[in-house]
C-alpha positions in Angstrom: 0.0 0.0 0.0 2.6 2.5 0.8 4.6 1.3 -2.3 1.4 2.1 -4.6 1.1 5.7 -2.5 4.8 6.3 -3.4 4.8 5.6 -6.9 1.4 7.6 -7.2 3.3 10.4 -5.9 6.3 10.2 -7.9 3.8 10.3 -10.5 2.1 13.4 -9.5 5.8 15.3 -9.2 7.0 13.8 -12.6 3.9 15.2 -13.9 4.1 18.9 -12.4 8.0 18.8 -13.3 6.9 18.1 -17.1 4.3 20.9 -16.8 6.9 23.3 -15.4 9.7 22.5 -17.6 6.6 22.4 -21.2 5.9 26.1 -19.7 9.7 27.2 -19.8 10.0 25.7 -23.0 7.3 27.7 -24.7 8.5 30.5 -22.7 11.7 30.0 -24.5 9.9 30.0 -27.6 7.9 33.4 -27.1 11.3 34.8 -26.8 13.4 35.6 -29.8 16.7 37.8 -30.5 19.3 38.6 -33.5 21.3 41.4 -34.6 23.5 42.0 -37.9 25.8 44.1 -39.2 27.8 44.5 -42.6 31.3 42.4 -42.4 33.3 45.7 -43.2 32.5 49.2 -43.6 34.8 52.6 -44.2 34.9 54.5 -41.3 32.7 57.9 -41.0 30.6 56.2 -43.9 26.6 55.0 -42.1 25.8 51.3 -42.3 22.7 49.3 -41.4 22.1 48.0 -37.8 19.5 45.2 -38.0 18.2 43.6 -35.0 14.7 41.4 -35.1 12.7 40.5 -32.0 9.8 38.8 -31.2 8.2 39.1 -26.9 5.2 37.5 -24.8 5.5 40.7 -23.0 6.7 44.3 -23.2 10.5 44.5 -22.7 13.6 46.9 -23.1 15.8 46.3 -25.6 18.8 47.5 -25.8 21.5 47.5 -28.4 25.3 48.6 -28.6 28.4 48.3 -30.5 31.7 47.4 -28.8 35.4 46.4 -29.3 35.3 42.8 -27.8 35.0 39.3 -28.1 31.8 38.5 -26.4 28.2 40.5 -25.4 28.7 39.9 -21.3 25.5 39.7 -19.6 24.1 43.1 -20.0 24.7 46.5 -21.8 26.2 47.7 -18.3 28.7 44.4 -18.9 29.4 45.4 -22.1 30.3 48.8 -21.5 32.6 47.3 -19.1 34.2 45.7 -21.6 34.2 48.9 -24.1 33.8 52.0 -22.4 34.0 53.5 -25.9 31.2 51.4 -27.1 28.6 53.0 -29.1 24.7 52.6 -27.6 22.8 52.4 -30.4 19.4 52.2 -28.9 17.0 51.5 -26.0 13.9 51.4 -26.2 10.2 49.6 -25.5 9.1 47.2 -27.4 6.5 44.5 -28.0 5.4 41.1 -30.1 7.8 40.9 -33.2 9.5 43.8 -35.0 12.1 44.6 -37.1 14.0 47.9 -36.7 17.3 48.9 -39.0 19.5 51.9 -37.3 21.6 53.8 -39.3 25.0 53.7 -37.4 28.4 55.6 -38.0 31.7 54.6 -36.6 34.7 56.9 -37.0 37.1 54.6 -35.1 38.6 51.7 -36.9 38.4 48.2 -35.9 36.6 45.7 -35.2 32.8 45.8 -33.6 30.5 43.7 -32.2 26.9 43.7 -32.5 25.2 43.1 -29.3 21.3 43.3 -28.5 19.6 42.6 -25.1 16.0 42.0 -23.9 15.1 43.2 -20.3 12.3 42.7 -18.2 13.6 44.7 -15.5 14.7 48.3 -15.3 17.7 48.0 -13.2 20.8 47.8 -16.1 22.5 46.0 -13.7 20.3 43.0 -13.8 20.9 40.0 -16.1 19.3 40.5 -19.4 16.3 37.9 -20.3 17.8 37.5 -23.6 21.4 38.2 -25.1 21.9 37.7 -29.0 25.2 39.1 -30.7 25.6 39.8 -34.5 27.4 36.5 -36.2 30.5 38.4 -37.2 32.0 41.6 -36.0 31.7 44.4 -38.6 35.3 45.7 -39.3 35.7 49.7 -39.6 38.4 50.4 -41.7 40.4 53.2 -43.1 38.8 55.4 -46.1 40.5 54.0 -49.1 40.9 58.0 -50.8 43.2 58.5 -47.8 46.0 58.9 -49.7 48.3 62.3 -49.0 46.7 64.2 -51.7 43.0 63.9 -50.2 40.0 64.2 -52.9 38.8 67.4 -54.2 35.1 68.3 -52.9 34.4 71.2 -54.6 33.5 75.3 -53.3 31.1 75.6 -50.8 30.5 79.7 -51.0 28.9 81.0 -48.2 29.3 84.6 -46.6 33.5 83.6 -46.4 33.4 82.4 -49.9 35.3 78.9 -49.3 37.0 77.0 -51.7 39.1 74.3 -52.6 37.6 71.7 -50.2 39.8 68.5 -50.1 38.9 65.5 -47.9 41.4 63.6 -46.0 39.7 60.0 -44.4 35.9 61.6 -44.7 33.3 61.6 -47.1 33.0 65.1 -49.2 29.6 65.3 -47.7 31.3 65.4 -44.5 34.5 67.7 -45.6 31.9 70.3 -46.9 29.5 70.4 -43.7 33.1 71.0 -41.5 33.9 73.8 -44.2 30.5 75.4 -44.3 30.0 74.7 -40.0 33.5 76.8 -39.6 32.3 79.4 -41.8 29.4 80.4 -39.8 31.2 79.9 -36.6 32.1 82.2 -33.9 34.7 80.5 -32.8 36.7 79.0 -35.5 39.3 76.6 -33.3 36.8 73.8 -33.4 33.7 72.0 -35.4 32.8 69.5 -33.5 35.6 67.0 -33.1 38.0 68.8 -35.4 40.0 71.0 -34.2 40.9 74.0 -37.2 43.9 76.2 -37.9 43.6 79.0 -40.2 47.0 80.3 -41.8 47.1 83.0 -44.6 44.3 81.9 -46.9 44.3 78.2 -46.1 42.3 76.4 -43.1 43.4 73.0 -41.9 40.7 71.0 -39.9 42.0 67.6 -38.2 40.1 64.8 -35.9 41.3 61.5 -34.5 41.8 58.4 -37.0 43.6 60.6 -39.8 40.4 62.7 -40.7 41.6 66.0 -42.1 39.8 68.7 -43.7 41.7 72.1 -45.8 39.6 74.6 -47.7 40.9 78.0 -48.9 39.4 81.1 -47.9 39.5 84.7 -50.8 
């Protein structure tokens, strides 16, 4: 009798362990995380950030790019890793989506993709789910980088500036420095370059090689 009351009851607690473990399971399965990037990309040019989701519930998600080997547990971890990482986003979300960020890197090297799903506020908390992009996305050097730069043209304005050359940016970028320095006040710094004016010709340099000249009248 107390053999048949034994087995009944390992029954009964092989039965609720099934239950809980179907219900983590499909959990699981509610829950759903990737992230990719392009395999190499010019530095200062924008590339595509593609992370895809899918949630039983509303959740944080979070995504960042960093110079490391692996995601750690949470964003918090993986600025640990790379205090220089670049947060690309956090935000709410719900059921499936697909978002794709535009993201610029002006540092070379390589990057990791890394995307997290939170149920709880606190960052320091482990995320519910961690997914990290299949391969880094290597930021290399602009291939026009050579000592003679690439001509970009006049870009006018009230100083009437000239010449533009490019050195490791995009013209875009070399004629929004030259046109930013023209209606400056101060005139030692756009942004993260730092400008020299001598004579007729200004000089405009940031980290990584990125240089800027334009000639002034």
């Amino acid at each position: 009798m107390e053999r048949r009351t034994k087995s009944g009851s390992s029954l009964a607690v092989g039965a609720i362990a099934a239950a809980v473990s179907w219900s983590g399971a499909a959990h699981a399965q509610d829950l759903t995380l990737s992230v990719e990037v392009p395999t190499t990309q010019v530095a200062d040019w924008p590339f595509d950030v593609t992370t895809t989701w899918s949630t039983d519930a509303p959740r944080l998600l979070s995504v960042a790019l960093i110079r490391a080997t692996d995601c750690g547990a949470n964003l918090r971890a993986a600025l640990e890793l790379d205090p220089t990482g670049l947060v690309v986003i956090e935000e709410s979300v719900s059921g499936a989506g697909t978002r794709v960020d535009d993201v610029t890197l002006v540092r070379r090297g390589s990057y990791l993709a890394c995307a997290y799903l939170y149920s709880s506020s606190d960052p320091a908390a482990p995320a519910d789910l961690v997914a990290q992009s299949p391969w880094p996305v290597r930021i290399t050097r602009y291939p026009g980088s050579r000592p003679t730069g690439i001509a970009c043209g006049d870009v006018g304005g009230p100083r009437d500036i000239t010449h533009v050359r490019a050195f490791a940016v995009r013209c875009k970028r070399a004629r929004r420095v030259a046109r930013r320095w023209g209606r400056a006040t101060d005139r030692d710094a756009v942004g993260a370059f730092r400008c020299r004016t001598r004579g007729r010709k200004v000089r405009c340099t940031a980290a990584e090689g990125r240089k800027v000249t334009f000639r002034l009248p």
